[in-house]
N, C-alpha and C positions, 0 to 999 in steps of 0.2 A: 572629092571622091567621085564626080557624076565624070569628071575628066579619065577618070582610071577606067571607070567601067567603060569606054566609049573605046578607049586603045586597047582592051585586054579580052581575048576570045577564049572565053571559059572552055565553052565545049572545046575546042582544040587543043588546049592547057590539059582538060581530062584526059583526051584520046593520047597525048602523048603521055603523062607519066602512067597511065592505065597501060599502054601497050610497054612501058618498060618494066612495070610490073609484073604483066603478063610472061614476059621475056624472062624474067628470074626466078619466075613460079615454076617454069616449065625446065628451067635448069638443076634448080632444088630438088625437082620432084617428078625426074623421067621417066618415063615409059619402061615397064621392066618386063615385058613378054614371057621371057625364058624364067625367072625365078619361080619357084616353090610358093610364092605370096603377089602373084601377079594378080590377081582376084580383088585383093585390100588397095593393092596400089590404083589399080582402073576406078574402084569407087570413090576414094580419094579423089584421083583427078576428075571424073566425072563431076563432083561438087564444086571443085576448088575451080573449075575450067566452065561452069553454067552460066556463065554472062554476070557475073557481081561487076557493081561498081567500082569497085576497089574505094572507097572515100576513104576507109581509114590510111591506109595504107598512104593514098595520095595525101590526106593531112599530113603526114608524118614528115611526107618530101618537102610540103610545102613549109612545113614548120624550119625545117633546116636549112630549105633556101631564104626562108627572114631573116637566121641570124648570119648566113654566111653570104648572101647573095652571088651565089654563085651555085646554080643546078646541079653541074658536075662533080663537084665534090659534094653538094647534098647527098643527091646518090648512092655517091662515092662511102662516105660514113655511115647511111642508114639503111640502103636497103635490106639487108637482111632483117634488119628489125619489123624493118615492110613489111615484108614477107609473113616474117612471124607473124603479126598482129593479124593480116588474113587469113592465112592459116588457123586460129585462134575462133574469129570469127567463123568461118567454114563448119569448122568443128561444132560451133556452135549451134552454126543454122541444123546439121543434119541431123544435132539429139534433139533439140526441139522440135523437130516434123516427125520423131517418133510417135508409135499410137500411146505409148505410155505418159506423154509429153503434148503435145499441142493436134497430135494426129492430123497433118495435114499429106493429101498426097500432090500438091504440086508447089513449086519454088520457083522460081523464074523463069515461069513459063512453060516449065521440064516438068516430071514426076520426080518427086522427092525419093533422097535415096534409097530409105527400105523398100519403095515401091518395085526398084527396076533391083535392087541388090541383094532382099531379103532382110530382116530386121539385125539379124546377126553381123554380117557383114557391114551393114551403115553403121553401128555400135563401133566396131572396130575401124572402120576407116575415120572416123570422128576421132576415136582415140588415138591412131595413126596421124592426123594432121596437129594434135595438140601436143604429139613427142615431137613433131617437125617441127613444132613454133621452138621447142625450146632449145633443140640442137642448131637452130639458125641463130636464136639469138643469143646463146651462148658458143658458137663457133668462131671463135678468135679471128678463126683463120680469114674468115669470108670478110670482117674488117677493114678498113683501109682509111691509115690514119687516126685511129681513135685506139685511148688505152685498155688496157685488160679493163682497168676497174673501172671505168666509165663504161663499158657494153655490160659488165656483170651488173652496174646500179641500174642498168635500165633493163635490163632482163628480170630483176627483181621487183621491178616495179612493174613490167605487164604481169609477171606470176600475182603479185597483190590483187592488181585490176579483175584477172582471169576470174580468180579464185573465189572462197568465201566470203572474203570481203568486198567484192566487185560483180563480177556478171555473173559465180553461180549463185551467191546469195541474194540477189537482185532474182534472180530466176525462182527460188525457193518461197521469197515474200512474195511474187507474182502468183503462183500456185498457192500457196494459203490463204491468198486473201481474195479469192475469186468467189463470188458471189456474198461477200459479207462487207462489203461496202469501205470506208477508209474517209480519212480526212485528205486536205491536196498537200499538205505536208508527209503524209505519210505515202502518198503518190508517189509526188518529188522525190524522195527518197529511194524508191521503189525503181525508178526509172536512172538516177544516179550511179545505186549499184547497177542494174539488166543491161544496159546501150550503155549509159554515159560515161563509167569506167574504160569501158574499152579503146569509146572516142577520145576521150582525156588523155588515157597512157599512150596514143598514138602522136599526139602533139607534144606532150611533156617527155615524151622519147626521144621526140624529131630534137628537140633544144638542146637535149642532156649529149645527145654523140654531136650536136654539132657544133658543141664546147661554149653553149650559150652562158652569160653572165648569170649570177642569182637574180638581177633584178630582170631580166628577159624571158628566164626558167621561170621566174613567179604569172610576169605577163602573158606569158603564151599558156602555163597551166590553167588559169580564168579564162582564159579564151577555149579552152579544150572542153571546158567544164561546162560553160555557157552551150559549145556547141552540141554538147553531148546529149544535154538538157534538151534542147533544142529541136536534135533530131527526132526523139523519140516523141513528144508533145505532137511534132510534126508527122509522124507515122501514126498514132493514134486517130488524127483528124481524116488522113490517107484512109485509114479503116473504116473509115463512115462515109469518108464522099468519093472514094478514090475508084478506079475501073479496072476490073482484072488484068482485061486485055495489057491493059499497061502495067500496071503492080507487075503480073509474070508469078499471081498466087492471088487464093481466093478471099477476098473480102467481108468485112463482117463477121469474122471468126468472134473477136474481141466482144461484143453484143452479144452471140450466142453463148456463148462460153463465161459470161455474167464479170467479162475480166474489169479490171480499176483501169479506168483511163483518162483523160483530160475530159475527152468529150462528156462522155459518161458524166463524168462530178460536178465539170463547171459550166458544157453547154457549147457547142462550137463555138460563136462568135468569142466568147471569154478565153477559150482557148487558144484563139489564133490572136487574142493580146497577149497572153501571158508569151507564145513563140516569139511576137516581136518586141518584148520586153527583154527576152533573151538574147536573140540577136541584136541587138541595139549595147549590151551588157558587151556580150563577144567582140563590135566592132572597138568597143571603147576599150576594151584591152590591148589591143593591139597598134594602139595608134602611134605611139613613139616608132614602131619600127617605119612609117611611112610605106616607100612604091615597095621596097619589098614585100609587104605583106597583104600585098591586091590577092593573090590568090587565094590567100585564107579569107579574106573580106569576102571574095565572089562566090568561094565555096561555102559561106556560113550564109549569104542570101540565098544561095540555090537550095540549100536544105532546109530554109522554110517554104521556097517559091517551088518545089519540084511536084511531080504530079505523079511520080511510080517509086 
């Protein structure tokens, strides 16, 4: 594996499937000056357009370039799923930066959207990109290559992830259980539905349109799950040692706000075993697929090694 990292240029691997990302975002969801609801769509792109990393989205590419090793048809059968899952996300970030919800006024560096849109209009552009996730990933049409019922099983499976049994319920137990303390089981759990759903259904997506075997659908889902886990453990520790400037939002929310976090329960150092017990879990998933699956390898190190 020390040989893969030494040939393979993450950061350039990002920048390109992030700018084709970008490139579909902006197809999906153009600019409507003249319409009646020009207003919802600018706040929309304003969010969906603030500098995100796209990870999920890029997992989902790279999921599909494992089983098919071949980029262009990766692509080719999932981006719009892509799409969606950001979209999804997006939506995500701007009801959580509600005052009713996490009240935060900046996001990536920007003022979060009620700030510059007014509370109503972020309400609705949220809602606005959660109808675009599901018209993308139900639009037969935007497909290429992949059957009706394969897009409709994975469309069904982010609405799972999305919903009450994934990131809003995940959201729900976050807000309940904030200042009344929790076990790290009930943590874990916590953190599986809020992040880890989302991550998971973007790899477990990537496999299902790119006509992966059952035993590859199984492999790459442990890997999605691990990451997901993963990610959020790794944002939590971000919340206590991390720097605004770089975050691109304010730090330390988590500690005021009395919220359940790794750190909080088990103590940095414990927490950054329990991230590389996880990623050690994620690489081991994936290993049958070999060189194809370097860039899920290098993406599941950068999301413990990352610093914003």
């Amino acid at each position: 594996m020390a040989a893969e990292a030494q040939d393979f240029d993450l950061k350039a691997y990002l920048a390109e499937r992030r700018g084709a990302v970008d490139a579909a975002l902006a197809d999906y969801l153009p600019e409507e000056p003249a319409s009646p609801y020009a207003s919802v769509v600018q706040a929309m792109r304003y969010s969906l357009f603030a500098g995100g990393k796209r990870v999920r989205p890029i997992l989902c590419l790279a999921a599909a370039e494992a089983v098919l090793n071949d980029p262009a048809e990766a692509a080719a059968r999932v981006m719009p799923f892509a799409c969606a899952i950001e979209c999804i996300h997006t939506y995500s970030l701007i009801h959580d930066d509600l005052p009713a919800m996490d009240n935060d006024d900046l996001r990536r560096g920007k003022p979060t959207s009620h700030k510059v849109f007014g509370e109503a209009l972020a309400i609705l552009a949220g809602d606005g990109l959660l109808t675009l996730a599901f018209r993308l990933a139900t639009g037969l049409k935007h497909y290429r290559h992949v059957p009706a019922e394969v897009a409709l099983a994975a469309a069904g499976e982010l609405a799972e992830a999305a919903g009450i049994h994934g990131m809003i319920g995940g959201q729900v137990v976050d807000i309940e259980s904030e200042g009344k303390g929790g076990t790290l089981s009930h943590l874990r759990r916590l953190h599986e539905l809020k992040t880890g759903a989302l991550i998971a259904v973007s790899v477990r997506g990537g496999a299902l349109l790119a006509g992966a075997a059952a035993a590859e659908q199984a492999a790459l889902a442990a890997y999605g799950e691990n990451v997901g886990l993963v990610f959020q453990v790794a944002d939590d520790i971000l919340d206590v040692i991390g720097q605004a400037d770089l975050m691109g939002k304010n730090v330390g929310g988590d500690a005021r706000k009395h919220k359940l976090t790794y750190p909080g329960l088990v103590g940095l150092e414990e927490s950054r075993r329990q991230a590389e017990g996880l990623l050690s879990a994620a690489l081991a998933a994936i290993e049958p697929f070999g060189p194809a699956a370097r860039p899920l390898r290098e993406i599941a190190a950068y999301v413990v090694q990352r610093t914003s």
